[in-house]
C-alpha positions in Angstrom: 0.0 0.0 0.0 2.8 2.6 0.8 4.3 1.8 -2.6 1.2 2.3 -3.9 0.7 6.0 -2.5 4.4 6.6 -3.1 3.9 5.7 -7.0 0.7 8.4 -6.9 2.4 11.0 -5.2 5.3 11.3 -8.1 3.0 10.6 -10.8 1.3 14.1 -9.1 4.6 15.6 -8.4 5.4 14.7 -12.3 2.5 16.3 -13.8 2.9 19.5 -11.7 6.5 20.1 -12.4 6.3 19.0 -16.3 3.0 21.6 -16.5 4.6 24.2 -14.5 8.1 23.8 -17.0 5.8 23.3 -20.3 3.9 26.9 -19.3 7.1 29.1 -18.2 9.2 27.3 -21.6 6.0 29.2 -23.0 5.9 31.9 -21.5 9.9 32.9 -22.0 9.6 32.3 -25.9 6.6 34.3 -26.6 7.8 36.9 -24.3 10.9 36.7 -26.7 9.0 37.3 -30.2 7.5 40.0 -28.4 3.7 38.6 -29.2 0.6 39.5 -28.9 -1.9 36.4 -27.0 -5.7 37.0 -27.8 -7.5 37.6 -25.0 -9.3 35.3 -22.6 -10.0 34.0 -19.8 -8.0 33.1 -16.3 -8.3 29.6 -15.6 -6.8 27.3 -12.3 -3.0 26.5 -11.8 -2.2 23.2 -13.7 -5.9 22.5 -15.1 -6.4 26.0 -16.7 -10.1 26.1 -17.9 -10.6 22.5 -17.9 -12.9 22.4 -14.4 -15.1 24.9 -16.0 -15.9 23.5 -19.3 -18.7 21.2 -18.9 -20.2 19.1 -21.3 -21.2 21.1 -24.6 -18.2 22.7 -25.2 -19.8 24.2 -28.4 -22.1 26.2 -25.6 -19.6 27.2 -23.2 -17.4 28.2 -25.8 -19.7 30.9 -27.4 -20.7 32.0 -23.8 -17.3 32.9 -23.5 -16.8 34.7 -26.9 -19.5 37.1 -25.9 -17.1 38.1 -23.1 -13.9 37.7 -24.7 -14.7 38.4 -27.9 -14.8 36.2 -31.3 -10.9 34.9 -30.6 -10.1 33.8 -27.5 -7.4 31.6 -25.8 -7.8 29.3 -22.5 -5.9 26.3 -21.7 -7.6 23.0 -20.8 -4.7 21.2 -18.7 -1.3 21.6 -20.8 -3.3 22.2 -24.1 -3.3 26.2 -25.3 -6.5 26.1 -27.5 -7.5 29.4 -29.5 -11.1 29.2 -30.4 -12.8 31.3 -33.2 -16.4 32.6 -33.6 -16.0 34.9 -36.5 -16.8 34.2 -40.2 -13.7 36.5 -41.2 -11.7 35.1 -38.8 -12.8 31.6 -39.9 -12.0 33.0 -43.7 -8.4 33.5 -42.5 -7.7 30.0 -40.9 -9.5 27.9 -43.6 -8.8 30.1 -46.9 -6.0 33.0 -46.1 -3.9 30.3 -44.4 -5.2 27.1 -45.1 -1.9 25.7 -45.8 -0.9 26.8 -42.1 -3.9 25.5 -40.2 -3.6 21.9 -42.9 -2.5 20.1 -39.7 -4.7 18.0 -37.2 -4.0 17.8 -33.3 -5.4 14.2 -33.1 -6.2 12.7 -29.5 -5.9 9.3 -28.4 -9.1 8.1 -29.9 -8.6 9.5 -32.8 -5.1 7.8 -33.5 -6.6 4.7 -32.4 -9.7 4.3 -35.4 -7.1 6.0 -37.5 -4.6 3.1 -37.1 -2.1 5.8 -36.2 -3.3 8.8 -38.3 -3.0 6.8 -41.6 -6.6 8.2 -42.9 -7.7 11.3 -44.5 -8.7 13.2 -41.3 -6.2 13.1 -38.9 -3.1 12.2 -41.6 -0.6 15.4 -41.7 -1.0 17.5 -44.5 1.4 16.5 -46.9 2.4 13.8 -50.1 0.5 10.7 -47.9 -2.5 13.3 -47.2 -3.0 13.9 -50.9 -2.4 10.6 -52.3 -4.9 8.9 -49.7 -7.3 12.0 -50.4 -7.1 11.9 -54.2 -7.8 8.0 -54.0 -11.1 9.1 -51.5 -12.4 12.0 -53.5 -11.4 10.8 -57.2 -11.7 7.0 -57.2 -13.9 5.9 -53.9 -16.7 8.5 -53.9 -16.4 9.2 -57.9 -19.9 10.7 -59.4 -19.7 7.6 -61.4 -19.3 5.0 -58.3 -21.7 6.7 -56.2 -23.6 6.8 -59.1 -23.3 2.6 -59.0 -22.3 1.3 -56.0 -24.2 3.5 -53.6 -27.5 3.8 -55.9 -28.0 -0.3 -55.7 -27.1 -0.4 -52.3 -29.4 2.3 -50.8 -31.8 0.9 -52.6 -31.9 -2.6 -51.4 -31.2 -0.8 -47.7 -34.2 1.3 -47.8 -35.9 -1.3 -48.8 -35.4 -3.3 -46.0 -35.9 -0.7 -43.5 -39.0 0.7 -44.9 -40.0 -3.2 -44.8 -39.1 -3.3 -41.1 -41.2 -0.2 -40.3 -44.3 -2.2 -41.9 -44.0 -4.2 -39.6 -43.8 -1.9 -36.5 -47.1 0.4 -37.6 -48.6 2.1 -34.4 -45.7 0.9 -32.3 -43.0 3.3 -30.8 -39.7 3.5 -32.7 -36.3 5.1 -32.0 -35.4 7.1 -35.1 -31.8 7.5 -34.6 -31.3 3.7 -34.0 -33.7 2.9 -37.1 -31.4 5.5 -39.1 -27.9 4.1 -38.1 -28.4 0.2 -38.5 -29.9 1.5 -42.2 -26.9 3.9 -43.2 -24.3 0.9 -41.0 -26.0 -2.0 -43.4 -25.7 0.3 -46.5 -22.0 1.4 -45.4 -20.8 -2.5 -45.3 -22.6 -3.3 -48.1 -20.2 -0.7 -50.1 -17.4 -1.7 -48.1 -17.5 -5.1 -49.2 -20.7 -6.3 -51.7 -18.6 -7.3 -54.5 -16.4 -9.5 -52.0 -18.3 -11.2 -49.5 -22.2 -12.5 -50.4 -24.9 -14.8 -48.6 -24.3 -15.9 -45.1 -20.7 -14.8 -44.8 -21.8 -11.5 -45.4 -24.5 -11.4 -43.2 -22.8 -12.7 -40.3 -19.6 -10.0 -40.5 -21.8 -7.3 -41.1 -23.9 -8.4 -37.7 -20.1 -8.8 -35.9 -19.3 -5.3 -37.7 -21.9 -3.3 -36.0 -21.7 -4.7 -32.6 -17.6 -3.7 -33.3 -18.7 0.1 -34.2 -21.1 0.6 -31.8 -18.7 0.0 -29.0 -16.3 2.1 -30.8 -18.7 4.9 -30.8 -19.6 4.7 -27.3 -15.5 4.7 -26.3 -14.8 7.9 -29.0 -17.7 9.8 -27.2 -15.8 9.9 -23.5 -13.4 12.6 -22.9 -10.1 11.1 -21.7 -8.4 13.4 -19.2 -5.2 12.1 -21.0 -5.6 13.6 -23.9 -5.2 16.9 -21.7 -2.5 15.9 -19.8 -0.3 13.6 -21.7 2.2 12.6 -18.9 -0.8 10.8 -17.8 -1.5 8.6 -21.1 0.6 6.1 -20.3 -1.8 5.0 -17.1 -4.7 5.3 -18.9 -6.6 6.3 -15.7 -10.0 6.2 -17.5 -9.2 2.9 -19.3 -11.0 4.8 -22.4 -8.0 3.3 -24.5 -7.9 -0.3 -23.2 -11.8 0.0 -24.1 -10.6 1.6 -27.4 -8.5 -0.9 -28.3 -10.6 -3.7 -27.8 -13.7 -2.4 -30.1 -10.3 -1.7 -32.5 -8.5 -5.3 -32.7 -12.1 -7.1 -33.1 -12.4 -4.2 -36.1 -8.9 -5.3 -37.1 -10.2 -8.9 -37.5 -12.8 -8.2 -39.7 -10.8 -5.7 -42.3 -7.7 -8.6 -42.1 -10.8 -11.4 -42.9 -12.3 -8.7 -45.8 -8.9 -7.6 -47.1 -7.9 -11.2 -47.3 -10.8 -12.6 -49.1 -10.7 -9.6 -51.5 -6.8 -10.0 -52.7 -7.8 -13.7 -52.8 -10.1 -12.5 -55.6 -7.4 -10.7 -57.4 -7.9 -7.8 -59.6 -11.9 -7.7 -61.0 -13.3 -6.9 -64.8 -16.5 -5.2 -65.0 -18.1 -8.0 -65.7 -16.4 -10.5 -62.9 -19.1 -12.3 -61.0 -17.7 -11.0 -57.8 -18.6 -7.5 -58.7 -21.7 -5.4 -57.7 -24.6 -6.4 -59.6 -24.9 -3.3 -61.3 -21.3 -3.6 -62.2 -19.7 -1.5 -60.0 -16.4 -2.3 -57.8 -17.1 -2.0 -53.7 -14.8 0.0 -52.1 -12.3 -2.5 -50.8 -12.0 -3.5 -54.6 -11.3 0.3 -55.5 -8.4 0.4 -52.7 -6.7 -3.1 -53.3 -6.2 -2.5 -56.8 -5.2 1.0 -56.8 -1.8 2.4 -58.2 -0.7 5.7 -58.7 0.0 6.6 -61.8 2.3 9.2 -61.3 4.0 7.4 -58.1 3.3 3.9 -59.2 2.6 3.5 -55.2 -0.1 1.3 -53.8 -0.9 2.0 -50.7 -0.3 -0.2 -47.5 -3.3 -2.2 -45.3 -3.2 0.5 -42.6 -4.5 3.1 -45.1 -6.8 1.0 -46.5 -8.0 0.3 -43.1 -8.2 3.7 -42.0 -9.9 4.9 -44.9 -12.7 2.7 -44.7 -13.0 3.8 -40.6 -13.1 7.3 -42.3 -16.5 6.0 -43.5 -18.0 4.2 -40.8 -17.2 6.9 -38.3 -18.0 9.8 -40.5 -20.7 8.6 -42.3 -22.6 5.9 -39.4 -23.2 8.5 -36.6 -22.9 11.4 -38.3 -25.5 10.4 -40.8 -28.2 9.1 -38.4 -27.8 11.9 -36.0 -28.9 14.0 -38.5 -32.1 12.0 -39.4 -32.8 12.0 -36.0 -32.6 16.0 -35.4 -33.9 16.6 -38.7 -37.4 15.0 -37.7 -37.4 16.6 -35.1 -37.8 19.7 -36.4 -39.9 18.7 -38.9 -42.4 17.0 -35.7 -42.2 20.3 -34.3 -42.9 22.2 -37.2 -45.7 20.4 -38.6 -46.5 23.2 -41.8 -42.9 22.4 -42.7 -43.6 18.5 -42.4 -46.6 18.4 -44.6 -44.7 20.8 -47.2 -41.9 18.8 -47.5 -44.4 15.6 -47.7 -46.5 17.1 -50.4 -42.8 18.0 -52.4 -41.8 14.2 -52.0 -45.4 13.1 -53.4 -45.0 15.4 -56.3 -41.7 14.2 -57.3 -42.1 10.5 -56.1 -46.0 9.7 -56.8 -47.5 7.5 -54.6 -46.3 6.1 -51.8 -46.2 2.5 -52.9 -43.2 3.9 -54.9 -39.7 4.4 -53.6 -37.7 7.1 -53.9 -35.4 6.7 -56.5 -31.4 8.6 -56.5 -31.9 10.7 -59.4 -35.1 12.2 -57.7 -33.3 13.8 -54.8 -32.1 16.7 -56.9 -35.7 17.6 -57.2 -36.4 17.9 -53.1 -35.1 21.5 -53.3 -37.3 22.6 -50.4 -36.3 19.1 -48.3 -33.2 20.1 -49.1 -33.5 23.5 -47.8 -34.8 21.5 -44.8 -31.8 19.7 -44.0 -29.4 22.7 -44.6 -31.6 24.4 -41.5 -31.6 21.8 -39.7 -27.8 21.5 -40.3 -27.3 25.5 -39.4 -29.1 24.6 -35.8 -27.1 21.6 -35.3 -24.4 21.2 -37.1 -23.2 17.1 -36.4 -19.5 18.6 -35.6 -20.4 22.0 -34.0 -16.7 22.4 -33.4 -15.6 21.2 -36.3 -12.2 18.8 -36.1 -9.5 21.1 -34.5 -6.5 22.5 -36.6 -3.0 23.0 -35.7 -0.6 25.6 -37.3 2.7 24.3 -38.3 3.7 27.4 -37.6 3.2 30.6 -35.3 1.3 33.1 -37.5 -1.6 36.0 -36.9 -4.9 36.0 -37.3 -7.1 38.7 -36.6 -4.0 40.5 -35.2 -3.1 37.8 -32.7 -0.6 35.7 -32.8 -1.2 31.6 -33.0 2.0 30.2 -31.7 2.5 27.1 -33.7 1.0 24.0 -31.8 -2.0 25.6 -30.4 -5.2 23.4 -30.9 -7.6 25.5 -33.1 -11.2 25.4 -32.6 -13.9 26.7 -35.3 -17.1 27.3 -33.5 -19.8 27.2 -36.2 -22.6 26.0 -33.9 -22.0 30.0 -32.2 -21.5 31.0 -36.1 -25.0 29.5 -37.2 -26.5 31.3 -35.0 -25.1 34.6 -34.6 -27.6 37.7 -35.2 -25.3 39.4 -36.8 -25.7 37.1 -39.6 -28.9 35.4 -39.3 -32.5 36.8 -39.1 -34.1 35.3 -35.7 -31.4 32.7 -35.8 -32.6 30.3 -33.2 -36.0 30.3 -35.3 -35.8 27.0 -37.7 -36.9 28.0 -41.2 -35.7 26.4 -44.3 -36.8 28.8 -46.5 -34.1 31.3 -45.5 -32.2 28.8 -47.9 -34.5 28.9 -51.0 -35.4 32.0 -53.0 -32.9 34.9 -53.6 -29.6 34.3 -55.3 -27.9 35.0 -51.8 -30.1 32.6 -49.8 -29.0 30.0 -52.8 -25.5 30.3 -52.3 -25.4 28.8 -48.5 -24.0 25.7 -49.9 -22.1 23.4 -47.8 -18.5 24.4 -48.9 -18.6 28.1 -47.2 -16.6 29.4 -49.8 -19.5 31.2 -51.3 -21.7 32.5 -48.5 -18.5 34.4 -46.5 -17.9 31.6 -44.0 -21.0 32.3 -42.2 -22.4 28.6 -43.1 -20.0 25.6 -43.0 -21.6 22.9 -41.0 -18.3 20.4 -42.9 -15.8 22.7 -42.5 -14.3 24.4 -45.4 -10.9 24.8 -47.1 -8.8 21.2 -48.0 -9.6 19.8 -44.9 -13.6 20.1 -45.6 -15.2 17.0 -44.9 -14.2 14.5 -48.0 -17.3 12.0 -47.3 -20.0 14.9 -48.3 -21.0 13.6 -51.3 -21.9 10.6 -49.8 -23.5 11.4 -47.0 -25.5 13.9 -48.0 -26.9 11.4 -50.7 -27.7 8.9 -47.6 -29.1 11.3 -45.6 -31.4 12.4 -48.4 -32.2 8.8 -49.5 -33.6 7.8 -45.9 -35.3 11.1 -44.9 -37.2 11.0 -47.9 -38.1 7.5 -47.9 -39.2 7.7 -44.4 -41.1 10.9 -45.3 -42.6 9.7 -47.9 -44.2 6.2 -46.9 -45.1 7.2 -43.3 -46.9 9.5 -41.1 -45.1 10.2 -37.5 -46.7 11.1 -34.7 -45.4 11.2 -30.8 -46.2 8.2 -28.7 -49.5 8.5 -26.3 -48.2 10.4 -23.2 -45.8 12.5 -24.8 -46.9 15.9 -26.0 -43.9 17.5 -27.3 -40.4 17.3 -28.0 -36.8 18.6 -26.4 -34.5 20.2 -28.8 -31.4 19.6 -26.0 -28.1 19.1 -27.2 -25.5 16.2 -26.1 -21.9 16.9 -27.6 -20.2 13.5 -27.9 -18.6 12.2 -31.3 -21.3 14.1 -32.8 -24.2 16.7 -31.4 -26.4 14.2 -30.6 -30.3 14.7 -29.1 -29.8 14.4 -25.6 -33.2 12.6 -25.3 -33.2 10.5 -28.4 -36.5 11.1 -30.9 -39.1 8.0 -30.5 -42.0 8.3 -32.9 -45.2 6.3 -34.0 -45.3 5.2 -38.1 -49.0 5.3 -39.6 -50.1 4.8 -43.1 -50.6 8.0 -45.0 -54.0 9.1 -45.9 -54.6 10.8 -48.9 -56.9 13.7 -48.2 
C-alpha cells in the first residue's frame, strides 16, 4: 500500500512540475518574439479552464466569446487552445492560411480508429494526405461509383428498413437507431458487396456493427489524458484499453475482408464477384489502386483507415442527423406536410420508392436539412486545426502547436448574420440568389455557413453522406406518417456533444399509413 501512495504522489509531483516547465518554456519564448496572446480568460493552476468547461463545449465556448470576444485563448490542462467565432476570422484560418492551419491535433481516440493517423482526417498535410485523399475524392466517392455502387445499395437498404417499419405500424420507434443500423448496413454493403455474399456476409456485417457501436460509445468519453499527456501512459479512464478492444475485433474483420478480396485478385466489369450493377465495392477500388504518377499502392493500414473514415463519418454522423432533422420537422408540422406534399409530387405515390436521381428535385427538403444543419451542425466544433507554424490571425498571434477550434454551432447562429437565428426556417435557404449560395463548402456564403468545414480539410465524405441522408429522410417521409407516442406531447431540442451533437433525449416516434386527403 505505501508503494502504492508513493507511485501516486510522483506521478502528481510529475505532472505539476512538467506543467509548470511546459507553461514558463511558453511563457519565455513568446515573451521573446514579443507577441501578442488573444485575450481570454484566467483559468486554475495546472488545469487552466478544464474544471469549467462542462459538457457542450460548443455552448460554453460561445458563452465565453461574448465576453472575450470572437478569438479567444484558454488552456484545458497543458493544451493552449485558441477558439474562433467569426466568419472572417474563420476566412483566414480555412482560406487565407489554409496551408498553415492543414495540420490535425489528433487525441488518443482519434489515432486509435485511425490506425495511427493513416486516414484522410487526422493524416498530416502533406504527399501521404494527398495521395490517400485523391484516392477518397477521385476513385472511392467518384460521381460515377456513387452513381453505381451506392444507388443499388441504398436501394436494397431502404428497402429493408422501410420493410421493417411495416412491420412496426402504431408501435414506438427510436429514429436515430432505425437511421444508423440503415446507413451501417448500407455502409458494409459498399465496403465489401462485390467481396463477400450470402451468409458470410451477413454474419460479419452483424459482428461489424456490434464492433462500431462500441467504438462509438469509447470515441464519445473525454479522456483526461488527452489533456494531460504525462498521464497517457496510465490510462486512468481505461477509455484506450476500451478503445483498443472495439479496434482489434475491427482489425479482425478488415484482415478477414482484405484477405478474401486480394484472394479475388484484380476484378473486370463483368467479374461475377462484382456489384450487380457492375460497379467495384470499395475494398476493390483500394486493393487495386496504383498511382499513376508514383506507381505506389498503398499499404493495409491506409486501407484500413480509410474505410474507418467512413464508418465513423458517415454511421453517426448520418443518423444523427435524421434524427434532429425529424425533429424539427415534428415540431414544425407546416414544414412537415410541405416537405411531404414536395416528396409526393416528385415520387407519386407512396407504394413507390424514392429513387437517386429524384433527390435533386427535393429543393425545399433540401432547404430543410441545410436548417436543420445550421441549428445543429453534427460537428459544431468542427475537427481542430494545428498551425505548423506561429502566424496572426485577426492580429493575434497563433504560436505554432496551439489546438484551433472553429465554433460554427455559435457561427450559425449569430444575429449578426442570421434573421431570428434560433428560429428554424428552411426557406431562408431557397429564393434569392444569396439565400441559394449557402452551400455546404462556405466558400460562397463568406464563412458564415460551413456545418463540414471548409478549405482542403472540408469533410471529403460529403458527397456521400448527403446522398444517404437524403435517400432515408425521404423514404421515411414519404411512406409514413409520425406522430409522438401517447403520453408524450412535445419534443426537447437539447443538445449532447459527444462524437457528434447528438439529441440528448433521443426522438421515438409512432409510423401510420398516410391518408390521402
Amino acid at each position: 500500500m505505501e508503494d502504492y501512495h508513493s507511485s501516486w504522489l510522483l506521478l502528481a509531483v510529475s505532472v505539476v512540475m512538467s506543467t509548470i516547465l511546459a507553461k514558463l518554456w511558453l511563457l519565455k519564448r513568446l515573451k521573446t518574439e514579443k507577441v501578442t496572446l488573444p485575450p481570454g480568460p484566467q483559468g486554475l493552476p495546472i488545469v487552466g479552464y478544464l474544471p469549467y468547461l462542462g459538457a457542450n463545449l460548443h455552448q460554453t465556448f460561445m458563452e465565453l466569446a461574448q465576453v472575450h470576444g470572437p478569438i479567444y485563448k484558454l488552456s484545458i490542462g497543458q493544451k493552449l487552445c485558441v477558439i474562433i467565432s467569426s466568419p472572417s476570422l474563420i476566412k483566414e484560418v480555412v482560406k487565407d492560411q489554409d496551408s498553415t492551419f492543414a495540420n490535425r491535433n489528433p487525441n488518443i481516440a482519434a489515432l486509435a480508429f485511425s490506425f495511427g493517423g493513416n486516414d484522410i482526417a487526422f493524416a498530416p498535410y502533406g504527399p501521404q494526405w494527398r495521395l490517400l485523399r485523391k484516392i477518397f475524392v477521385r476513385e472511392m466517392l467518384s460521381h460515377a461509383n456513387l452513381n453505381t455502387i451506392c444507388t443499388v445499395v441504398m436501394r436494397n437498404e431502404i428497402e429493408k428498413c422501410i420493410g421493417d417499419v411495416y412491420s412496426k405500424l402504431g408501435q414506438p420507434i427510436d429514429i436515430g437507431e432505425l437511421a444508423f443500423l440503415t446507413v451501417i448496413n448500407s455502409i458494409a454493403s459498399m465496403f465489401w458487396g462485390g467481396t463477400l455474399k450470402g451468409e458470410e456476409a451477413t454474419r460479419i456485417g452483424a459482428e461489424f456493427r456490434r464492433a462500431v457501436l462500441q467504438l462509438v460509445v469509447m470515441l464519445g468519453k473525454p479522456n483526461i489524458s488527452d489533456f494531460f499527456p504525462p498521464l497517457a501512459r496510465f490510462d486512468l479512464q481505461g477509455i484506450k484499453r476500451d478503445i483498443n478492444k472495439a479496434m482489434v475485433q475491427i482489425d479482425k474483420i478488415f484482415d478477414f475482408v482484405i484477405g478474401q478480396g486480394r484472394k479475388s485478385g484484380p476484378l473486370n466489369v463483368d467479374d461475377h464477384h462484382q456489384n450487380e450493377n457492375g460497379g467495384k465495392d470499395f475494398l476493390q477500388v483500394l486493393l487495386e489502386f496504383k498511382d499513376q504518377d508514383s506507381g505506389r499502392s498503398i499499404s493495409t493500414s491506409e486501407i484500413k483507415a480509410m474505410l474507418m473514415d467512413i464508418v465513423i463519418g458517415g454511421t453517426d454522423t448520418t443518423s444523427t442527423m435524421v434524427e434532429w432533422t425529424m425533429t424539427e420537422l415534428m415540431q414544425h408540422p407546416n414544414v412537415l406536410r410541405k416537405s411531404q406534399e414536395e416528396i409526393k409530387n416528385v415520387v407519386g405515390s407512396v407504394d413507390k420508392l424514392v429513387e437517386d436521381h429524384q433527390l435533386n428535385k427535393l429543393t425545399y427538403l433540401q432547404a430543410v436539412v441545410k436548417e436543420s444543419l445550421r441549428l445543429h451542425p453534427v460537428a459544431p466544433l468542427l475537427l481542430p486545426r494545428c498551425p505548423t507554424k506561429s502566424c496572426t490571425v485577426g492580429g493575434y498571434t497563433i504560436p505554432k502547436g496551439t489546438k484551433v477550434f472553429l465554433n460554427v454551432w455559435a457561427v450559425h447562429r449569430d444575429p449578426e448574420f442570421w434573421d431570428n437565428p434560433c428560429e428554424f426556417r428552411p426557406e431562408r435557404f431557397l429564393g434569392s440568389e444569396e439565400a441559394l449560395k449557402l452551400d455546404y463548402t462556405g466558400n460562397n456564403n463568406n464563412f458564415k455557413y460551413l456545418p463540414f468545414g471548409g478549405g482542403r480539410r472540408i469533410c471529403a465524405g460529403l458527397p456521400l453522406g448527403e446522398r444517404m441522408l437524403m435517400n432515408v429522410l425521404a423514404s421515411l417521409l414519404h411512406c409514413f406518417h409520425w406522430k409522438l407516442p401517447d403520453g408524450h406531447a412535445k419534443l426537447d431540442c437539447e443538445e449532447k456533444l459527444g462524437v457528434v451533437l447528438e439529441k440528448s433525449t433521443p426522438l421515438v416516434a409512432v409510423p401510420v399509413l398516410p391518408t390521402d386527403p
